[in-house]
C-alpha positions as CSV (number, residue, x, y, z in Angstrom):
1,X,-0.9,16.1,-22.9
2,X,0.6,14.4,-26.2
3,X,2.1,11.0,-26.4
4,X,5.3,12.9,-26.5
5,X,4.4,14.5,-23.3
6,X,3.7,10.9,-21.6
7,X,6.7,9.4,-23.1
8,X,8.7,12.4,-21.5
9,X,6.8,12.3,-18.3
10,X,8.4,8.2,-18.3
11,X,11.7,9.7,-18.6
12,X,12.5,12.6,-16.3
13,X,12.5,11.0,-13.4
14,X,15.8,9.3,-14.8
15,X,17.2,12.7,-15.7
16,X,18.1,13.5,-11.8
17,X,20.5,10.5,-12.4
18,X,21.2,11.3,-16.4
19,X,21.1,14.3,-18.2
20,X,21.7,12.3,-21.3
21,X,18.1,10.6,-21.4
22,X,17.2,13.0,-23.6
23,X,17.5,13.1,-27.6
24,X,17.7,16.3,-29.5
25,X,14.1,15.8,-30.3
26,X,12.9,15.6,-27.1
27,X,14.5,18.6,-26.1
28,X,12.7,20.5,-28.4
29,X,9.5,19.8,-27.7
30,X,10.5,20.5,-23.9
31,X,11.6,23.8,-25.4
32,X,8.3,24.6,-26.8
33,X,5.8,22.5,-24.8
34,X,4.9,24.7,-21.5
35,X,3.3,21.2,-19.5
36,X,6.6,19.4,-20.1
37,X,8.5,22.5,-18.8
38,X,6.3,22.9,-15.9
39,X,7.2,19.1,-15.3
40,X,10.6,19.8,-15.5
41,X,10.5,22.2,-13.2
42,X,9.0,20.5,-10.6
43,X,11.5,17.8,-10.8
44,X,14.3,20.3,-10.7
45,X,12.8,21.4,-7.1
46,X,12.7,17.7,-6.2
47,X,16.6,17.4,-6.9
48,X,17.3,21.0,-4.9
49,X,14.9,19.4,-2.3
50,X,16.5,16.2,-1.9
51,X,20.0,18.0,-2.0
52,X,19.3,20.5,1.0
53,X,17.7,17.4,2.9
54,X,20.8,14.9,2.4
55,X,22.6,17.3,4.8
56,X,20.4,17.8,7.3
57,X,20.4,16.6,11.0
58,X,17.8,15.5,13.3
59,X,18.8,14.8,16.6
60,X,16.6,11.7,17.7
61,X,15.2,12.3,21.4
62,X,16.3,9.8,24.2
63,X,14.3,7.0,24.6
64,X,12.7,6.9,21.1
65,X,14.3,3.8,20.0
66,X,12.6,2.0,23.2
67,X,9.2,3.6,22.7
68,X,9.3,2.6,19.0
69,X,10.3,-1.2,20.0
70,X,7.4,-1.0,22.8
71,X,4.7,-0.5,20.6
72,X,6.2,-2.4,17.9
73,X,5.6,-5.7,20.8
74,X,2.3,-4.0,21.7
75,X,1.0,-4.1,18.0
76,X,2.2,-7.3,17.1
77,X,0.4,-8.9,20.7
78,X,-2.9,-7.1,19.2
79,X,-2.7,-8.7,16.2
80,X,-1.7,-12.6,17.6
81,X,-5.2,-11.5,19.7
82,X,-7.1,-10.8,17.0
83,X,-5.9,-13.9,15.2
84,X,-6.5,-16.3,17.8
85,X,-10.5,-14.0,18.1
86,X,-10.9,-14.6,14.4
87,X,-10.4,-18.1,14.9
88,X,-12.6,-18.9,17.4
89,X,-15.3,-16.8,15.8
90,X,-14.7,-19.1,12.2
91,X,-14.8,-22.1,14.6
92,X,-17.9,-21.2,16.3
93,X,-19.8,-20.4,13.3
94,X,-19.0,-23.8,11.8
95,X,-20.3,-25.5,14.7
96,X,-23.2,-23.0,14.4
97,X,-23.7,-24.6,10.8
98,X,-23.2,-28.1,12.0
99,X,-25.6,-27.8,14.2
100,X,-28.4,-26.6,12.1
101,X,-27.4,-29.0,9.9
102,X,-28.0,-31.8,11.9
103,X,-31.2,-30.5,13.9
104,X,-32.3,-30.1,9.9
105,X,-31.5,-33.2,9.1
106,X,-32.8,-34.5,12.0
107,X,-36.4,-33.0,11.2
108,X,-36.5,-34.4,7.8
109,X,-35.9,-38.0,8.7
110,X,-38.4,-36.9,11.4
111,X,-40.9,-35.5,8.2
112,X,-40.2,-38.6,6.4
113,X,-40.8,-41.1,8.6
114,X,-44.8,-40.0,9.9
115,X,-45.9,-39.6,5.9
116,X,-44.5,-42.8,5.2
């Protein structure tokens, strides 16, 4: 791929909105350059894609709007859980820390004072 190629590659997304993003010159090389024409064509069956699905229905089965709001509440309750678990855990490792800490401290003034 040339810097052409990348430059082009920036662009065609665009085109689906603007044929006119293109200069003479990069025409051309889309002319003659089979990777930039393979692009192309893969955006051209995007656009056809998207076309055929902006028409389409899908009916939307009874109660899904419930069942989606349900586990919605259900996920965010996990989550408050796990936040409140991760809490406790931080907190319980700092008093974990505090503690050896202090018995440490406690055994150096204890070191200290016998070899003085």
């Amino acid at each position: 791929m040339t810097k052409q190629c990348d430059h082009l590659a920036d662009l065609m997304p665009g085109l689906l909105d603007d044929q006119n993003l293109f200069s003479p010159e990069d025409a051309a090389h889309v002319a003659q350059c089979l990777s930039c024409q393979a692009e192309m064509s893969r955006y051209r069956r995007l656009e056809r894609t998207l076309r055929e699905l902006r028409g389409l229905f899908v009916p939307v089965p009874s109660g899904l709007l419930e069942e989606l709001l349900e586990n919605l509440d259900s996920a965010s309750e996990r989550r408050e859980r796990h936040r409140i678990a991760g809490r406790r855990a931080a907190s319980l490792v700092g008093l974990a820390a505090a503690t050896a800490a202090g018995v440490g401290g406690v055994l150096v003034l204890a070191t200290r004072r016998r070899s003085a």
